[in-house]
Wavefront OBJ file of the C-alpha trace (Angstrom):
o trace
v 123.275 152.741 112.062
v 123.560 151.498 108.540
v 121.352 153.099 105.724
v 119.439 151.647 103.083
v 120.122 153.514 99.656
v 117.312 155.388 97.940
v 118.193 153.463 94.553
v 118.112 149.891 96.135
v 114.087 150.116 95.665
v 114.016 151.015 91.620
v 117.080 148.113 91.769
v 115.007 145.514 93.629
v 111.948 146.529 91.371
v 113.004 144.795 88.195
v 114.880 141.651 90.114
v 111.265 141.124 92.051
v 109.037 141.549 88.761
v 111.563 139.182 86.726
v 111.682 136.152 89.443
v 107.514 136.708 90.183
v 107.634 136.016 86.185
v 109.757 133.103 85.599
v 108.576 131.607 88.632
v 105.224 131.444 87.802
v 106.479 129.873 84.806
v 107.716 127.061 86.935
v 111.375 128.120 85.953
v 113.875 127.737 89.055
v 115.813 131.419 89.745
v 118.606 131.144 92.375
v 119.460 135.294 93.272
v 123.355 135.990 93.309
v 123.970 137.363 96.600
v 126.583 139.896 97.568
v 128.540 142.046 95.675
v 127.350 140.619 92.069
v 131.037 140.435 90.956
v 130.451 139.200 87.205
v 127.573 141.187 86.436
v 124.856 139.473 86.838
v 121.686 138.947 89.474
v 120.010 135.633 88.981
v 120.618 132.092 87.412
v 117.805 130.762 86.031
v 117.173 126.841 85.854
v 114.855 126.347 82.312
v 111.861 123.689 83.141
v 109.749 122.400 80.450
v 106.839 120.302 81.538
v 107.538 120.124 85.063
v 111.027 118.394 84.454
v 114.944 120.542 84.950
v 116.227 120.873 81.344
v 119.934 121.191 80.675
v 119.555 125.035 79.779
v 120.637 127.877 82.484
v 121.233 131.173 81.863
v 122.531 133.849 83.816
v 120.528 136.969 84.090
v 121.611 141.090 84.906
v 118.271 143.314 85.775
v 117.917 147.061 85.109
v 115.759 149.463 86.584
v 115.473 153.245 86.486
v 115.140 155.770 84.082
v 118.686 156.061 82.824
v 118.412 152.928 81.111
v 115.984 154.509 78.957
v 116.893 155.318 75.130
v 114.679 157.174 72.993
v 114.732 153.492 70.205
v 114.342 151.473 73.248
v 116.960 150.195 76.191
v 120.394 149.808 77.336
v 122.502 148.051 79.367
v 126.043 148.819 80.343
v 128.990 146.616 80.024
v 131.576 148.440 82.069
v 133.993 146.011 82.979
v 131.975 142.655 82.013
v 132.670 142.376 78.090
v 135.365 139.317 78.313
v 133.010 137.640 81.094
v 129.776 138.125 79.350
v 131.186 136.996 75.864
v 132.675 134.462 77.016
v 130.592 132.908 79.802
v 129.698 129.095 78.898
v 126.119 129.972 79.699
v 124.344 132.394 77.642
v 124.191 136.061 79.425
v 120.732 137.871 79.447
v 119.923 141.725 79.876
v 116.610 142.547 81.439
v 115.988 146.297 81.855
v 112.622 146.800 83.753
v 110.737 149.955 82.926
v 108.762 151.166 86.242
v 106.938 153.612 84.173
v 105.206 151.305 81.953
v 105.710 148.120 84.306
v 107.314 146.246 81.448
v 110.274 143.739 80.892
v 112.303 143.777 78.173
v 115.314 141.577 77.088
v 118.498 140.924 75.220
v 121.028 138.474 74.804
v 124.341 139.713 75.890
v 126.777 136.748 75.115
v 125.236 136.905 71.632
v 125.558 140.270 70.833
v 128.920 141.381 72.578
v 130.330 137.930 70.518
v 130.022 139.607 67.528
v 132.009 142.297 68.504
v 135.849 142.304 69.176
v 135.757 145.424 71.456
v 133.228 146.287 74.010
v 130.719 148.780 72.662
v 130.691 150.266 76.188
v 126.355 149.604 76.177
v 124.012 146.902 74.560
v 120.773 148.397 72.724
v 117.536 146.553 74.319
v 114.552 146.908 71.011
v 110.982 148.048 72.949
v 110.002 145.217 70.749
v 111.613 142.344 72.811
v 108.875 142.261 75.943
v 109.297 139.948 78.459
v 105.899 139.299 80.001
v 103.603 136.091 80.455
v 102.416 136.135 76.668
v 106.180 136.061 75.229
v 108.096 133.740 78.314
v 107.649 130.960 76.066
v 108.857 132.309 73.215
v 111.989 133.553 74.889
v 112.616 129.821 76.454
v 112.419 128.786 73.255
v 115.026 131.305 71.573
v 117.508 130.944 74.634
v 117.549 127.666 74.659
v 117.822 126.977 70.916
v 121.023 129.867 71.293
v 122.472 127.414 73.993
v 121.685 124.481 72.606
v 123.287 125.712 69.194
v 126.177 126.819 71.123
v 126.446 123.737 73.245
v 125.522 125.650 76.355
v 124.630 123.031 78.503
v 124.998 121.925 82.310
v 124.293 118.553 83.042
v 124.555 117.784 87.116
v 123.008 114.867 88.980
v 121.191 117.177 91.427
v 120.004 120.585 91.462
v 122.852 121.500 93.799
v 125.613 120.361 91.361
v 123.900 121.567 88.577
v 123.657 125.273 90.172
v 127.105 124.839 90.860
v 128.552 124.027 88.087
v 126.095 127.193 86.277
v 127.908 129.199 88.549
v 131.334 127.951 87.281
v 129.879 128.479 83.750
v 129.180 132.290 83.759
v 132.664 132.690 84.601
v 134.043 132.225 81.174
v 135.293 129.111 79.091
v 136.590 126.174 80.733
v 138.581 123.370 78.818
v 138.476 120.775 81.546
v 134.536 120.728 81.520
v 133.869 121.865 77.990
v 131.286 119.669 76.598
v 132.389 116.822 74.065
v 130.110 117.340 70.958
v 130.313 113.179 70.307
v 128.361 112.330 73.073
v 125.726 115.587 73.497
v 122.832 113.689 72.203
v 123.440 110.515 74.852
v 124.107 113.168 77.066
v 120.859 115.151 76.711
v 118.784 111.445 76.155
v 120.293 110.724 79.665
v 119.514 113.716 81.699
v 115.950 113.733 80.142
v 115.305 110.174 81.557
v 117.620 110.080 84.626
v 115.114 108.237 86.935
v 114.301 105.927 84.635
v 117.859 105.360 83.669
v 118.657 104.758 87.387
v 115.958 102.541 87.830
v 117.332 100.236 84.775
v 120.948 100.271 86.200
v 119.249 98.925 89.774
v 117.512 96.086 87.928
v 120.978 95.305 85.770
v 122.497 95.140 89.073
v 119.840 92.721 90.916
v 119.519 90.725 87.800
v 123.895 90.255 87.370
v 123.057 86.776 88.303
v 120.751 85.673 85.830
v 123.440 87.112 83.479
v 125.939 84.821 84.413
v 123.347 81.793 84.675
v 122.523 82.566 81.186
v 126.145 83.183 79.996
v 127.128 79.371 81.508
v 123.249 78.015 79.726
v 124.904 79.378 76.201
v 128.855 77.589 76.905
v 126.825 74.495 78.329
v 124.535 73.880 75.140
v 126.793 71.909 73.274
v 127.964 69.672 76.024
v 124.246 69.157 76.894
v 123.369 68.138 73.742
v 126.296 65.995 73.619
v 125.702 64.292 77.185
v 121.922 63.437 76.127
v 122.870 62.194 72.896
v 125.584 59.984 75.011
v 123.000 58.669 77.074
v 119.854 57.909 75.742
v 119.020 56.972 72.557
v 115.057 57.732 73.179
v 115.374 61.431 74.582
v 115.687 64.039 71.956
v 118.449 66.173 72.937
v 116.814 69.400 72.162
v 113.699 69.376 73.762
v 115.225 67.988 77.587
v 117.478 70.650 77.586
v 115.191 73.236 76.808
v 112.828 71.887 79.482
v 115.701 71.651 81.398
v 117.111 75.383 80.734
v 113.039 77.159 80.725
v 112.561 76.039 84.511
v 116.128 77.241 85.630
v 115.203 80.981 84.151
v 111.942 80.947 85.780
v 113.058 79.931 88.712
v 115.939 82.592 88.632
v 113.313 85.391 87.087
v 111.393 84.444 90.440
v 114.211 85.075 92.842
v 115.025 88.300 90.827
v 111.238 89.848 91.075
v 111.107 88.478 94.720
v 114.748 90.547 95.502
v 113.240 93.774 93.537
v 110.096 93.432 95.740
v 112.060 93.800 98.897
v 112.224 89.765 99.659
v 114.990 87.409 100.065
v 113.540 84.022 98.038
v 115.834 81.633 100.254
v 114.344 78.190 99.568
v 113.746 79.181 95.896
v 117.528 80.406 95.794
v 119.085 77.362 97.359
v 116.938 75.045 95.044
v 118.223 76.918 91.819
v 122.114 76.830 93.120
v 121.205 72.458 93.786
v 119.863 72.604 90.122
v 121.754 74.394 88.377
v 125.034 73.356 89.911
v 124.188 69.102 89.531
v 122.681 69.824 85.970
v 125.812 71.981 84.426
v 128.136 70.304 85.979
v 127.245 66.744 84.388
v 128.400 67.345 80.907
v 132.103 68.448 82.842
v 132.064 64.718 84.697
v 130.178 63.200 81.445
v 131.507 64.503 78.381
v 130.219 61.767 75.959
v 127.508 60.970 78.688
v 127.087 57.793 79.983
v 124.441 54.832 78.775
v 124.166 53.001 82.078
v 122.375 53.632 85.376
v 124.037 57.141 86.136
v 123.383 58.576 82.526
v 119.583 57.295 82.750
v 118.813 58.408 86.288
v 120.224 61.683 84.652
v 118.063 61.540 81.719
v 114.512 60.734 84.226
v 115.465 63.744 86.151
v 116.091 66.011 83.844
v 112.316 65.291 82.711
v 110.928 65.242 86.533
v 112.722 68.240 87.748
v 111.512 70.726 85.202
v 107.712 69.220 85.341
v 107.386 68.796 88.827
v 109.355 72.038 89.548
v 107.048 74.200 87.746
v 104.191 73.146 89.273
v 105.506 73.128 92.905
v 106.293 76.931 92.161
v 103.357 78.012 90.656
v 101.488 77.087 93.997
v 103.758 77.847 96.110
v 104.124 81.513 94.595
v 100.668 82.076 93.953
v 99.595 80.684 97.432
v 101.828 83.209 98.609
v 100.431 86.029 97.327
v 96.717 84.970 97.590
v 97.821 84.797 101.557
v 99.358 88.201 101.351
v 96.436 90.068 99.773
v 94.073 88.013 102.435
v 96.170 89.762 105.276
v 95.656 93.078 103.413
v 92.482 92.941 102.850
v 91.418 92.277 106.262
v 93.838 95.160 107.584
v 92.429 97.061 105.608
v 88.390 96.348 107.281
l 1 2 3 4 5 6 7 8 9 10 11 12 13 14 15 16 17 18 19 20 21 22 23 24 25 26 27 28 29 30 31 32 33 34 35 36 37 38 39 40 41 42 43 44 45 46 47 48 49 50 51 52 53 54 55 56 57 58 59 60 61 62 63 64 65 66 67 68 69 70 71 72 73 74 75 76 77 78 79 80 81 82 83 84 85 86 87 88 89 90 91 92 93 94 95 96 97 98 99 100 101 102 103 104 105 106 107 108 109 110 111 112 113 114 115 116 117 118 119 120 121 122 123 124 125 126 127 128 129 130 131 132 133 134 135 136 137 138 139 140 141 142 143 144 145 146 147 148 149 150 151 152 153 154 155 156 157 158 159 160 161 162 163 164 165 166 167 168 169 170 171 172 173 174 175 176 177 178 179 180 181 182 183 184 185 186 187 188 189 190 191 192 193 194 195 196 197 198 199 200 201 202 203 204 205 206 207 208 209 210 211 212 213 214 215 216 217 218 219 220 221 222 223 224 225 226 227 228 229 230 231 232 233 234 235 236 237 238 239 240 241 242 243 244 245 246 247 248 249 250 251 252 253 254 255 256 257 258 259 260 261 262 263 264 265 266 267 268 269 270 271 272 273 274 275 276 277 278 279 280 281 282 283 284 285 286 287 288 289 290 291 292 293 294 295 296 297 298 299 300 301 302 303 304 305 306 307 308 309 310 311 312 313 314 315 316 317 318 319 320 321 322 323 324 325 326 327 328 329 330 331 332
């Protein structure tokens, strides 16, 4: 039967008193399990204000008395120095005293960089306590360090992201290094993903009215010119803005009606009849055309937009007055 070793309980001591810490601090920890191969015990996940920030670190815990120095701490580098100094996350020491029930910290990747040989251990000062009075103080130092020395991991999920962190604290990595040009966008877009992703849904639904208003801009001219063609009563200007105002609304109605879960068919098929007979006249009609076809043209182009309005203000609002009837009386 397998044994449990006497020193696992001093070991597990610091690891349990350093997660209990940052986790009431709302930061994520994600133990290493196994055999701890790089040195290290936990990745930590910074949080500020309830939201994942781009900052992880990578943390090796301490425990017993021979970490003990008469100044302070230490913490053995054995065979971690080119790992630890050059890990793309920054490296933290925590040695836990069980005596005095105390954390203290230091940051390895800083220190052993400004070395070129491994000083076989890393002094800890007594004066760097890691408890709930100083956590934000230390978020604040690691992640200015990281954020100084572009030590950043940027992941669409938590999974990736923990991933990648793991990848990190491995050493430098030239395929994934970040690109200083775009670290700002890159931190802007992380901050807001949600919101970003709910603007690049909208873009999507609204690709139409895009277009609509991309064909509205080539078509002014030839408007113009077909009104001035056909009528010399009509001011050019005004019909086709009449003209353009109703096709927007009606296409800003099928857009809100697609991002509320609806599919606006009538209102759809009466934009395409619009939109397709009124842009397409000035491609038949160039100059326009001062008889019966270039007047009826002229008359509709007034009706349309003034009737059209109208019919979809009732119709829309009627709608809605209907659906918060229904809810309202579910709701009894």
């Amino acid at each position: 039967m397998s044994t449990v070793r006497s020193s696992r309980r001093i070991e597990r001591a610091g690891v349990n008193a350093l997660r209990a810490l940052l986790e009431e601090h709302d930061h994520i920890v994600q133990e290493i399990d196994g055999g701890n191969d790089h040195g290290e015990d936990m990745i930590v996940n910074f949080t500020r204000g309830s939201k994942r920030t781009p900052y992880w670190i990578a943390i090796q815990v301490k425990s017993g008395k021979k970490y003990k120095r008469v100044n302070g701490y230490a913490i053995p580098v054995e065979d971690h120095f080119e790992d630890w100094r050059q890990s793309r996350i920054p490296i933290i020491g925590v040695v836990y005293d069980m005596k005095k029930k105390e954390l203290f910290w230091v940051n390895l990747t800083e220190q052993l960089r400004s070395v070129d040989e491994s000083p076989g251990w890393v002094q800890v000062a007594n004066t760097l306590r890691l408890n709930a009075d100083t956590v934000d103080a230390f978020y604040t130092e690691v992640a200015t360090y990281a954020g100084d020395a572009r030590m950043r991991i940027r992941a669409a999920s938590q999974e990736d992201a923990l991933t990648e962190a793991v990848r990190a604290r491995r050493g430098l990595d030239p395929e994934t290094a970040p690109n200083p040009l775009f670290e700002g966008l890159a931190d802007f877009a992380l901050q807001y993903e949600e919101r970003i992703r709910a603007i690049r849904k909208d873009l999507i639904r609204s690709l139409p009215i895009q277009i609509l208003v991309l064909v509205m801009l080539w078509e002014w001219p030839r408007q113009i010119r077909f009104v001035e063609g056909s009528s010399d009563f009509i001011h050019p200007v005004p019909w086709v803005l009449s003209l353009y105002s109703f096709m927007l609304f009606m296409a800003l109605t099928v857009f809100f009606e697609f991002k509320a879960g609806r599919v606006p068919k009538e209102t759809g098929r009466w934009l395409g009849l619009i939109a397709g007979n009124f842009l397409w006249i000035p491609i038949m009609d160039p100059d326009g055309d001062r008889g019966w076809w270039g007047t009826t043209w002229m008359w509709a182009g007034i009706l349309v937009p003034s009737f059209g309005i109208k019919f979809l203000f009732i119709s829309f609002v009627g709608f809605a007055r209907d659906r918060k009837k229904k809810q309202l009386q579910s709701d009894i």
